[in-house]
C-alpha positions in Angstrom: 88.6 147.3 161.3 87.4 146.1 157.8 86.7 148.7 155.0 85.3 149.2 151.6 87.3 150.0 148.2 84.8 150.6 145.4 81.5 151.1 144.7 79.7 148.1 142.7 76.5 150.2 142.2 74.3 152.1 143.4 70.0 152.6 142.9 67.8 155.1 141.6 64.3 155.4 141.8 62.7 156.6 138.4 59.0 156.9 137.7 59.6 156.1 133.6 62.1 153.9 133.0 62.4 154.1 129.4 63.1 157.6 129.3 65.9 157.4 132.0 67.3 154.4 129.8 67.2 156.6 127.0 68.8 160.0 128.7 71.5 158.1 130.0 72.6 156.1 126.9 72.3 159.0 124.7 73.5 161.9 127.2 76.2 159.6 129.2 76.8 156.6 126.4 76.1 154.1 129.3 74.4 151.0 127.9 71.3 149.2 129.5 71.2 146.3 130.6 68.5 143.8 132.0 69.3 141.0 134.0 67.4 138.2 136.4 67.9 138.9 139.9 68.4 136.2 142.0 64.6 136.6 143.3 63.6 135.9 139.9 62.5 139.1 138.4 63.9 141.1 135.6 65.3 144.2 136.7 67.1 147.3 134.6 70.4 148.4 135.0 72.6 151.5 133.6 76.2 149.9 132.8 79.2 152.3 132.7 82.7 151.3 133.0 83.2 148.5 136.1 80.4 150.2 137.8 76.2 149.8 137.2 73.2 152.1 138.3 70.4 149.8 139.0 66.8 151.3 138.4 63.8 150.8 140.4 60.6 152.0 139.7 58.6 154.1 142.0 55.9 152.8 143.8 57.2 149.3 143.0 60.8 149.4 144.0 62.5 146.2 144.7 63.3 144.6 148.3 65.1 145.9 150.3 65.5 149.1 149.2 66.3 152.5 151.1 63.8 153.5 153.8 62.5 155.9 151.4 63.0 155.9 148.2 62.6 159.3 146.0 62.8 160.1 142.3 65.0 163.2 142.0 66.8 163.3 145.1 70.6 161.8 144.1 73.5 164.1 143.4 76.1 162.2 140.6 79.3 162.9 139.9 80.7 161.2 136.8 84.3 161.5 136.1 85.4 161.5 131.9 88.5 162.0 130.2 86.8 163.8 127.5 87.0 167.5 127.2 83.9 169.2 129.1 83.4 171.3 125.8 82.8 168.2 124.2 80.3 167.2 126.6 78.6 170.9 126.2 78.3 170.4 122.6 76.7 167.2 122.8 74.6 168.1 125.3 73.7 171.1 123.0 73.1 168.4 120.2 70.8 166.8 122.4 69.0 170.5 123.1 70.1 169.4 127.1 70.7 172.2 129.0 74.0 172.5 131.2 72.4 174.7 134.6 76.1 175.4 135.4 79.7 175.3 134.6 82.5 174.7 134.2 83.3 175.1 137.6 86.0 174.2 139.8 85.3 171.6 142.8 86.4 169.3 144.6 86.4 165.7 144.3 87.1 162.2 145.6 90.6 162.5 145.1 91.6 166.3 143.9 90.4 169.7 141.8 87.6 168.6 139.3 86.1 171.0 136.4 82.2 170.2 137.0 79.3 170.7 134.4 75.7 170.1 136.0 72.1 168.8 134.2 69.5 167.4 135.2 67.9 163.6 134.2 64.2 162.8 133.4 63.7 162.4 137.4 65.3 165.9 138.5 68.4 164.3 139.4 71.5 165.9 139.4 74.3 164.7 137.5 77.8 166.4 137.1 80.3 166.1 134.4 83.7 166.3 136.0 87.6 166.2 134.5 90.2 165.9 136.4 92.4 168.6 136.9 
């Protein structure tokens, strides 16, 4: 049987995109990026390592997109080398507040130390080393 080995991207649905541009390049240092689709519009897309969030605005989401797409209903998990007290400091910088951690879990492939925030949209996004 055929399988997958990475994700390319993935899509969020946000109801301001310029403030979900923003919190992610200045929170998470991803950089934006906005590219011609091969349908001919111009879409928005959140660029981190080999890997790209794509962002579609609510009400006027692209095609096809899921059967229903919400703002605020994803659950990331980011992984980073850099200390999580680094990542609570700038956070604090930023006045963005961590609802939890650290906190041991579980991820893809072993023990992870986890801080959680929230984006403009309510969605939650988790700081994670590896452990």
């Amino acid at each position: 049987m055929p399988s997958v080995d990475a994700l390319d991207h993935l899509v969020l649905t946000v109801a301001d995109l310029g403030a979900t541009v923003a919190f992610y390049e200045k929170a998470l240092g991803m950089t934006a990026e906005h590219f011609d689709a091969a349908d001919g519009s111009t879409r928005t897309a959140l660029k981190f390592g080999r890997q790209k969030i794509n962002l579609h605005l609510a009400g006027a989401e692209f095609a096809p997109h899921a059967a229903t797409p919400t703002r605020g209903s994803a659950d990331l998990c980011f992984l980073s080398v850099e200390p999580l007290a680094d990542w609570q400091r700038h956070f604090a910088t930023l006045g963005i507040v961590v609802e939890e951690g650290p906190v041991r879990r579980t991820g893809a492939t072993g023990p992870i130390l986890s801080v959680y925030l929230r984006d403009p949209d309510g969605n939650l996004v988790e700081i994670s080393n590896a452990l």
